[in-house]
Backbone bond lengths (Angstrom), bond angles and torsions (degrees), N, CA, C in turn:
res aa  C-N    CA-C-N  psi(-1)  N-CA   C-N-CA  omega(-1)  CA-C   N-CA-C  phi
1 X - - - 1.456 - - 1.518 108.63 -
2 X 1.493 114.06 141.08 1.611 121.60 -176.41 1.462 100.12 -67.95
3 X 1.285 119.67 164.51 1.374 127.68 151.31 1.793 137.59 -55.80
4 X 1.425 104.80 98.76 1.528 107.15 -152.88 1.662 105.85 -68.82
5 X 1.123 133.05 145.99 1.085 137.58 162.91 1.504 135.89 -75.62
6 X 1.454 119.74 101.27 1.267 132.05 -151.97 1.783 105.81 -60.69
7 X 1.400 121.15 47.47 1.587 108.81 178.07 1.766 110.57 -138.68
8 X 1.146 100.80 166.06 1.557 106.04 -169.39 1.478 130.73 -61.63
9 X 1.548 108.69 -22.48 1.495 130.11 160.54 1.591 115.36 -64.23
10 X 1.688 130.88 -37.17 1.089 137.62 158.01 1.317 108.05 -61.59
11 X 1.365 134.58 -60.32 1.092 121.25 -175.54 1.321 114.86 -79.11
12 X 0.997 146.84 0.10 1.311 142.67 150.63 1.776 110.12 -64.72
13 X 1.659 99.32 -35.22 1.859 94.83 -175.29 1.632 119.06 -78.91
14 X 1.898 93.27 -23.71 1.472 100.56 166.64 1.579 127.53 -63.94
15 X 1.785 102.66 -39.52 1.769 102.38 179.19 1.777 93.47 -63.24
16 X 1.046 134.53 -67.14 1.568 124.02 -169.44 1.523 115.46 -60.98
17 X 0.931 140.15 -3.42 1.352 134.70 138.73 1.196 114.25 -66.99
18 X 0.947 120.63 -60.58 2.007 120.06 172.68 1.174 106.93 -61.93
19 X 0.966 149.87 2.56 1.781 142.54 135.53 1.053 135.73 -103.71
20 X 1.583 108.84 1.97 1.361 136.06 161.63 1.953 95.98 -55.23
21 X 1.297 94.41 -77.42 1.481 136.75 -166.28 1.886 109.43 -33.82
22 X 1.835 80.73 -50.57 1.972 89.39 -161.91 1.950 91.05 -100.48
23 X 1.353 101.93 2.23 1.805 88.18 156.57 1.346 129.75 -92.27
24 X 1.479 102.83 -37.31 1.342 119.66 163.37 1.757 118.71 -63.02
25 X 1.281 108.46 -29.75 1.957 106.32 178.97 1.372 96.39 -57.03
26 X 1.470 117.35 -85.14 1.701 121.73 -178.15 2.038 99.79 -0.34
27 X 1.560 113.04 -85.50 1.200 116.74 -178.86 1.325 129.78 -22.03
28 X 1.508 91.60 -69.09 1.802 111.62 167.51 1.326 115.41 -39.07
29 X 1.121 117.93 -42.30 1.820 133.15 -164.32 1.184 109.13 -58.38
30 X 1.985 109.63 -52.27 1.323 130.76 -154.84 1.720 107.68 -103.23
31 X 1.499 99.96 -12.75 1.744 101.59 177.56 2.422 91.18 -94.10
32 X 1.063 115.85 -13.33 1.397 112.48 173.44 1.405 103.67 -89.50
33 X 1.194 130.33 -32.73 2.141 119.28 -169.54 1.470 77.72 -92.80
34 X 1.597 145.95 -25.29 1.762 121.81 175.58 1.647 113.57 -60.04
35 X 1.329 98.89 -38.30 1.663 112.93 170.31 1.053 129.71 -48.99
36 X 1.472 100.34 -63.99 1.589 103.87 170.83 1.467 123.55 -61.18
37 X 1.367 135.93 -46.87 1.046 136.17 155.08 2.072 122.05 -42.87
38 X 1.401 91.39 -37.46 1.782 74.23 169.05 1.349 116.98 -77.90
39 X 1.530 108.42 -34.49 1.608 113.00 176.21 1.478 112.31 -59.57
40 X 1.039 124.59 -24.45 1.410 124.73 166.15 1.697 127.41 -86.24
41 X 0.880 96.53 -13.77 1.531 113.64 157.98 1.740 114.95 -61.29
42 X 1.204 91.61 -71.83 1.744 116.35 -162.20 1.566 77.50 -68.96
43 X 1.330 130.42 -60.89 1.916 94.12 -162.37 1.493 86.37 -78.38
44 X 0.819 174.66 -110.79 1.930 152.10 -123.32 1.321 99.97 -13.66
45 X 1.670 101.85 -50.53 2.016 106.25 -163.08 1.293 105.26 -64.10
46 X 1.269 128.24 -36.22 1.365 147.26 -141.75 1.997 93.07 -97.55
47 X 1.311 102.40 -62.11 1.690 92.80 169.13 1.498 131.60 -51.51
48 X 1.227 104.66 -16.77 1.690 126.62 177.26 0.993 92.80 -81.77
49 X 1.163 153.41 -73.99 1.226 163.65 -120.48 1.825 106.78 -86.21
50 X 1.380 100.82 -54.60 1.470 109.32 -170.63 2.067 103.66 -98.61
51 X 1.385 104.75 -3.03 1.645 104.72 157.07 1.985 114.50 -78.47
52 X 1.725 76.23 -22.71 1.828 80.85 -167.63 1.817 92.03 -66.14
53 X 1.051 97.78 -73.89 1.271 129.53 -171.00 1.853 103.32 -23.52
54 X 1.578 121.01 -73.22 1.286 122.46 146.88 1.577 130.47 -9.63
55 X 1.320 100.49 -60.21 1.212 112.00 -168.82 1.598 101.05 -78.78
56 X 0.953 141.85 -63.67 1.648 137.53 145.74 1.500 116.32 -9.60
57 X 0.901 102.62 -51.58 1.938 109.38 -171.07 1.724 78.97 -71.24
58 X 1.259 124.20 -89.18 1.268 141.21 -140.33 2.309 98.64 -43.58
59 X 1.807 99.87 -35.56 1.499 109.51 167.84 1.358 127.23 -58.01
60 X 1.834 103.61 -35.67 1.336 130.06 -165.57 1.388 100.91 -66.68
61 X 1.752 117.46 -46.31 1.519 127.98 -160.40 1.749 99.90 -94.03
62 X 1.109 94.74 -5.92 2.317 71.98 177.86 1.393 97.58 -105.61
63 X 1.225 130.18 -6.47 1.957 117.59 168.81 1.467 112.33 -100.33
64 X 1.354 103.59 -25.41 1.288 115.71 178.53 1.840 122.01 -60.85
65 X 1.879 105.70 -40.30 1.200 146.04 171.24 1.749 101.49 -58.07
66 X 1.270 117.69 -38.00 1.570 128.76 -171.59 1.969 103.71 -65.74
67 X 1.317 107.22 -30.17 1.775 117.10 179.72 1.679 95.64 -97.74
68 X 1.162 90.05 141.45 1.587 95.31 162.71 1.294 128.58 -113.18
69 X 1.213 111.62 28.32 1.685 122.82 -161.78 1.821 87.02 -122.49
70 X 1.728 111.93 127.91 1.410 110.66 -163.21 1.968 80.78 -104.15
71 X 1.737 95.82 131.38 1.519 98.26 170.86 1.668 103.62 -139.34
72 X 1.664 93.81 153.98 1.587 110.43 -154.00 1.464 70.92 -95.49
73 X 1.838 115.13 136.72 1.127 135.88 -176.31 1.833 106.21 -108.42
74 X 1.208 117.01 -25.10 1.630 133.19 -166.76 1.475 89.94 -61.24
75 X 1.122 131.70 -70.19 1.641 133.83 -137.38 1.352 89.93 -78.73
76 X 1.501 138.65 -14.35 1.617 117.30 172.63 1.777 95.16 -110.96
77 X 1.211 145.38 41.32 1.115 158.87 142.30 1.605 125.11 -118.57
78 X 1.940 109.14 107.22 1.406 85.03 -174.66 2.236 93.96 -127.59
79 X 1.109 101.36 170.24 1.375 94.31 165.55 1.637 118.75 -102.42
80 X 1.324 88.26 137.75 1.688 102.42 -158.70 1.546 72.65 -104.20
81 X 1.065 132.14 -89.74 1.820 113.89 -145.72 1.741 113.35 -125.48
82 X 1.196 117.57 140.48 1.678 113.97 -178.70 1.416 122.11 -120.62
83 X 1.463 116.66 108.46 1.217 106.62 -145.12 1.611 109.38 -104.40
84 X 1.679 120.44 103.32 1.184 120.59 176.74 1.221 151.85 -125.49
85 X 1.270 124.91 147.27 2.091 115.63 -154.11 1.441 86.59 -127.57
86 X 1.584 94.11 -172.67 1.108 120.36 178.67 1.289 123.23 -156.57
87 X 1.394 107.16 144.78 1.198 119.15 -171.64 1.525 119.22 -117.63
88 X 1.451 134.88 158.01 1.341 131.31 152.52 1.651 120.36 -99.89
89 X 1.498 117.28 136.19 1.158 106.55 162.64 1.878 108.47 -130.51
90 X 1.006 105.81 129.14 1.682 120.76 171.23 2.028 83.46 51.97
91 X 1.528 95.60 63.29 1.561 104.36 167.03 1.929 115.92 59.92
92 X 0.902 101.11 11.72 1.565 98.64 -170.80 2.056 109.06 -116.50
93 X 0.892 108.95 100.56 1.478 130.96 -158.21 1.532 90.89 -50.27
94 X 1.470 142.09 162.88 1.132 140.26 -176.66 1.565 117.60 -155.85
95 X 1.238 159.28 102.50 1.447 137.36 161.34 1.245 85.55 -48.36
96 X 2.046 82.04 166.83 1.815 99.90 -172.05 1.757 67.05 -149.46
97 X 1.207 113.01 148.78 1.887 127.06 143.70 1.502 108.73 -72.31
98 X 1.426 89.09 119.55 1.316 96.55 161.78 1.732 125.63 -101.74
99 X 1.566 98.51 -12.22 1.744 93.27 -177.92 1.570 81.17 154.52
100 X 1.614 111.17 166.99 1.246 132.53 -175.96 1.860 96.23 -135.77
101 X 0.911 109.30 170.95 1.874 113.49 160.52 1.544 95.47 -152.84
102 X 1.013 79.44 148.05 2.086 98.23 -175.24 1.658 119.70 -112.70
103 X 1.040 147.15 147.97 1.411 142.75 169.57 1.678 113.65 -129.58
104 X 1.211 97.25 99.06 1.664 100.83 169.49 1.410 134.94 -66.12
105 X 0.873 118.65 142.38 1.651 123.73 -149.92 2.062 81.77 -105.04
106 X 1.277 135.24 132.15 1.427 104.13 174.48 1.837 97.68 -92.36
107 X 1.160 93.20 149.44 1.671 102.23 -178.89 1.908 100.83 -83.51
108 X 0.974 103.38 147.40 1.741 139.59 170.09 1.700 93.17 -31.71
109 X 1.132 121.22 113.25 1.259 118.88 169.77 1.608 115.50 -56.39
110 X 1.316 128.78 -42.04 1.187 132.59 -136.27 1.448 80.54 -127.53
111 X 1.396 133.35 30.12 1.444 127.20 165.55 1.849 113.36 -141.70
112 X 1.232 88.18 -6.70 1.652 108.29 169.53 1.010 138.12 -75.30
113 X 1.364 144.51 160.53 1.302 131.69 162.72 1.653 100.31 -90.33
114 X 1.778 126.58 175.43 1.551 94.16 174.03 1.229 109.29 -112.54
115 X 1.585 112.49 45.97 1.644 115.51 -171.72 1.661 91.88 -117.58
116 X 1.757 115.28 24.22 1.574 108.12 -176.55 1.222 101.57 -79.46
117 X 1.326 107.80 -61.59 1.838 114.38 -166.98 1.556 108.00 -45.28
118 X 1.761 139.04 -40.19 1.427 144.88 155.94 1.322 86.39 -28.51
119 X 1.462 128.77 -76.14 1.443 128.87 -119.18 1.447 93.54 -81.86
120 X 1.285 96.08 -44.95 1.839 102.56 -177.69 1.460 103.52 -35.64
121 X 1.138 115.37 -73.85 1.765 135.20 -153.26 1.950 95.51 -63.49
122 X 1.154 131.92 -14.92 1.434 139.88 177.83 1.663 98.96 -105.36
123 X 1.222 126.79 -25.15 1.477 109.41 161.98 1.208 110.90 -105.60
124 X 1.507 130.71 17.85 1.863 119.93 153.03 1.448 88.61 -86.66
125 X 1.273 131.28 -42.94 1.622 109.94 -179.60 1.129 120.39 -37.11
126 X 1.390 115.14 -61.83 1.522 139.71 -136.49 1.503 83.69 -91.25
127 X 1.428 139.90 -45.90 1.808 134.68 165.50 0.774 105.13 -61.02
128 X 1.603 150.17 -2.62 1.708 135.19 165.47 1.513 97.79 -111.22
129 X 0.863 144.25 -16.49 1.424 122.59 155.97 1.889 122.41 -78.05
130 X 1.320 107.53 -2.48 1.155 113.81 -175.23 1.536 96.90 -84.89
131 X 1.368 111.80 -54.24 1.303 128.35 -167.10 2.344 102.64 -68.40
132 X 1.160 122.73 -19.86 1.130 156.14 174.85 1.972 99.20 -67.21
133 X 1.142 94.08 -87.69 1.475 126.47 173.39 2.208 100.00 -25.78
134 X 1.707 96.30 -63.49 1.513 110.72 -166.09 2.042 88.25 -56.10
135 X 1.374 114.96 -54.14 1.454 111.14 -145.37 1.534 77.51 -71.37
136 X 1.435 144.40 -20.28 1.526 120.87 -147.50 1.755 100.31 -82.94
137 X 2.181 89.53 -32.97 1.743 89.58 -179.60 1.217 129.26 -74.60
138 X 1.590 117.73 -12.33 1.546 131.95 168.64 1.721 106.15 -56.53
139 X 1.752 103.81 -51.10 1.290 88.36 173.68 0.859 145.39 -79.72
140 X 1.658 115.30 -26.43 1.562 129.44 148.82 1.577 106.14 -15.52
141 X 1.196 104.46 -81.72 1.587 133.68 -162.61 1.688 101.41 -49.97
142 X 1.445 115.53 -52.48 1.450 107.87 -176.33 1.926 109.09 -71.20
143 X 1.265 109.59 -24.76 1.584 113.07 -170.20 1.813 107.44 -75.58
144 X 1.449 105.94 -14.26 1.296 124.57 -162.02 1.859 119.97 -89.96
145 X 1.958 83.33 -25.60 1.039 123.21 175.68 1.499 125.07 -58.87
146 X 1.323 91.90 -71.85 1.607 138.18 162.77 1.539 118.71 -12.98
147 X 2.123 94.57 -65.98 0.986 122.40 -145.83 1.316 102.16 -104.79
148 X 1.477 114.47 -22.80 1.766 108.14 144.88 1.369 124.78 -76.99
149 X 1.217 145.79 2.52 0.900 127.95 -157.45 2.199 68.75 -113.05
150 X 1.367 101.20 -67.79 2.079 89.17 174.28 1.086 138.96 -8.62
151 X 1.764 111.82 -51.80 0.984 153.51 175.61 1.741 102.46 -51.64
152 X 1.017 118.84 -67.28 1.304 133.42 -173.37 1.201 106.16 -48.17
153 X 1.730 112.77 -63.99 1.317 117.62 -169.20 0.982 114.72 -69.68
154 X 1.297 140.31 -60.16 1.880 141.37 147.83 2.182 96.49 -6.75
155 X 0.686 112.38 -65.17 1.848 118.36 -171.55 1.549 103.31 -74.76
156 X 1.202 133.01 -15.68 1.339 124.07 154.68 1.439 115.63 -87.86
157 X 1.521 119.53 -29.89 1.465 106.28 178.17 1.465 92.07 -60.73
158 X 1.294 130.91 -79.90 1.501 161.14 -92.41 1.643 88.47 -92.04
159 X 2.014 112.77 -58.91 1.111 116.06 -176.61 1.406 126.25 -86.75
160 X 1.832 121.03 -20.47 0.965 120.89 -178.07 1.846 108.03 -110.01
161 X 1.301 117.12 -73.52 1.603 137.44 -166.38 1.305 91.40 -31.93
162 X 1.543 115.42 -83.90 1.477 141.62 177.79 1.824 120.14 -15.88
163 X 1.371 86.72 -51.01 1.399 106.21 178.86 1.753 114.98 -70.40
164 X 1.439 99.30 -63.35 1.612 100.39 165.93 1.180 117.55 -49.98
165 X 0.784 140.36 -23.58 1.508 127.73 -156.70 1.624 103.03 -100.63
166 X 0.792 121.01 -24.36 1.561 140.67 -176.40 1.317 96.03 -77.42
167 X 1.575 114.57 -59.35 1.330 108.36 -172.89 1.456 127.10 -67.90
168 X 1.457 96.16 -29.95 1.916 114.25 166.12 1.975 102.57 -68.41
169 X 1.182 104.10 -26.65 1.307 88.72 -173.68 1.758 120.06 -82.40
170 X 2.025 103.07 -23.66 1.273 116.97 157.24 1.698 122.60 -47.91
171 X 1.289 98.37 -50.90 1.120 103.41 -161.51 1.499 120.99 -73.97
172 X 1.586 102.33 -24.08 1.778 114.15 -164.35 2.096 87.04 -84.86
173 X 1.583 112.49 -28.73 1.238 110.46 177.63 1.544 126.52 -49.76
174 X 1.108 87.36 -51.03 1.823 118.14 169.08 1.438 116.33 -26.22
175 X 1.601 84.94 -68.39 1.796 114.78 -148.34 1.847 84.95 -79.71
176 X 1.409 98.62 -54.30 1.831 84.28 -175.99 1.846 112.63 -59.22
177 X 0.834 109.28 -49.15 1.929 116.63 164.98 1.144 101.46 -41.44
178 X 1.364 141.88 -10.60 1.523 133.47 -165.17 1.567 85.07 -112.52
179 X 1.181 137.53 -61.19 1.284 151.19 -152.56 1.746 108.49 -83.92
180 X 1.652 113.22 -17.36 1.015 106.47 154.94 1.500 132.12 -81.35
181 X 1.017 106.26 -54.34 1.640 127.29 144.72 1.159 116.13 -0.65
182 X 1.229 115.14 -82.91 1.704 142.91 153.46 1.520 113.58 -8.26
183 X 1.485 96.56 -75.11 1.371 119.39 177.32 1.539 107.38 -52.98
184 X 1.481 129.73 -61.45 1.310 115.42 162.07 1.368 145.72 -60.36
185 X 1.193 106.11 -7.38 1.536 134.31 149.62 1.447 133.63 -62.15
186 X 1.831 106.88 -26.01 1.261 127.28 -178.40 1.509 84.60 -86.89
187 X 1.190 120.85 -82.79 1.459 145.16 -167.63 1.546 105.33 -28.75
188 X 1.469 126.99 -54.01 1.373 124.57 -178.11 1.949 95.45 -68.72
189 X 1.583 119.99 -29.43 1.807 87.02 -169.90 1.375 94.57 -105.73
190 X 0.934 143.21 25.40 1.735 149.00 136.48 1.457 100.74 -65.76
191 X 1.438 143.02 -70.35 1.328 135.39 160.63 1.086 122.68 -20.19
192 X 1.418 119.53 -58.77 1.680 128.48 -167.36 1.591 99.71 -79.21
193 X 1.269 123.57 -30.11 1.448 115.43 174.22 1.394 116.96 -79.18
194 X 1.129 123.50 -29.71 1.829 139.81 171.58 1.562 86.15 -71.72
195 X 1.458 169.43 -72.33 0.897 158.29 -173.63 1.706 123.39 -49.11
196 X 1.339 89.22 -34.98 1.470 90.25 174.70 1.577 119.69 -94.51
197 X 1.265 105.50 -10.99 1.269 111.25 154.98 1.566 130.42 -50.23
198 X 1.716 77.38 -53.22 1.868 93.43 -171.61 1.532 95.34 -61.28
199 X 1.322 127.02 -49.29 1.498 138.08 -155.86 1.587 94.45 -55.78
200 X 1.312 124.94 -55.86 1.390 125.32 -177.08 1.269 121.17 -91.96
201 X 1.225 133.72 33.83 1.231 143.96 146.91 1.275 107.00 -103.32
């Protein structure tokens, strides 16, 4: 901490910083436990999401495993539309998925296996949870963001601002209590010398 300045304009700037400080913590406090709770949300959503997802793939590969003929499924699956908003939580802007739409290409009868059209309809799933999955880690990632940078400031009021200011406000208390003191100390032997003046005249 700098060297506080023992006068009444400082200590007047110190009490409004120290209530600057402990009005603004409350806020800080309650925009960091909104954080944490959404961040704990979104990865819950996010573990759902990529168990689903797993568990699909892992369905996809034991019927899929039953043909032995390897076929590229992408080129008769395309994405036709991606539908996305946004949201704020505790001020922090967010995409959200709103929906995907898909358009199937139909594959070549007589160049297919006939387990495509199954497979198709289990990889538009498995591409909207991917696409699901991406927006959940954006928000992860931005809420994560957020909530360190909250974090910080809450621990600079709390451990640093808060603290100084108190202590600048001790100290300027002091020094003026010393300087009043003083002053009445001057004042009583200015009296006693104006008395003894009078006395010897």
């Amino acid at each position: 901490m700098s060297r506080v300045k023992a006068t009444k304009q400082e200590l007047k700037r110190q009490r409004d910083a120290l209530a600057r400080y402990e009005r603004y913590l409350p806020t800080l406090r309650l925009k960091q436990q909104q954080l944490q709770v959404e961040l704990r949300r979104v990865e819950g959503e996010l573990n759902e999401v990529s168990e689903e997802e797993a568990t699909l793939r892992h369905d996809l590969e034991t019927w899929i495993e039953l043909w032995a003929e390897p076929t590229a499924l992408l080129p008769y699956l395309q994405l036709e539309e991606l539908r996305m908003g946004e949201t704020s939580v505790a001020g922090v802007n967010m995409p959200t998925f709103e929906g995907a739409s898909w358009r199937r290409l139909p594959p070549p009868f007589d160049a297919t296996p006939p387990w495509v059209d199954d497979a198709l309809l289990v990889l538009e799933e498995l591409m909207t949870l991917r696409l699901r999955r991406r927006v959940l880690t954006e928000q992860r990632d931005r809420l994560a963001a957020e909530l360190r940078l909250t974090s910080q400031r809450v621990n600079l009021f709390e451990k640093v601002k808060i603290p100084e200011a108190q202590e600048a406000l001790r100290i300027i208390r002091i020094a003026l209590g010393d300087l009043q003191a003083a002053e009445v100390v001057r004042a009583k032997i200015a009296k006693a010398k104006t008395l003894e003046q009078e006395r010897a005249a």
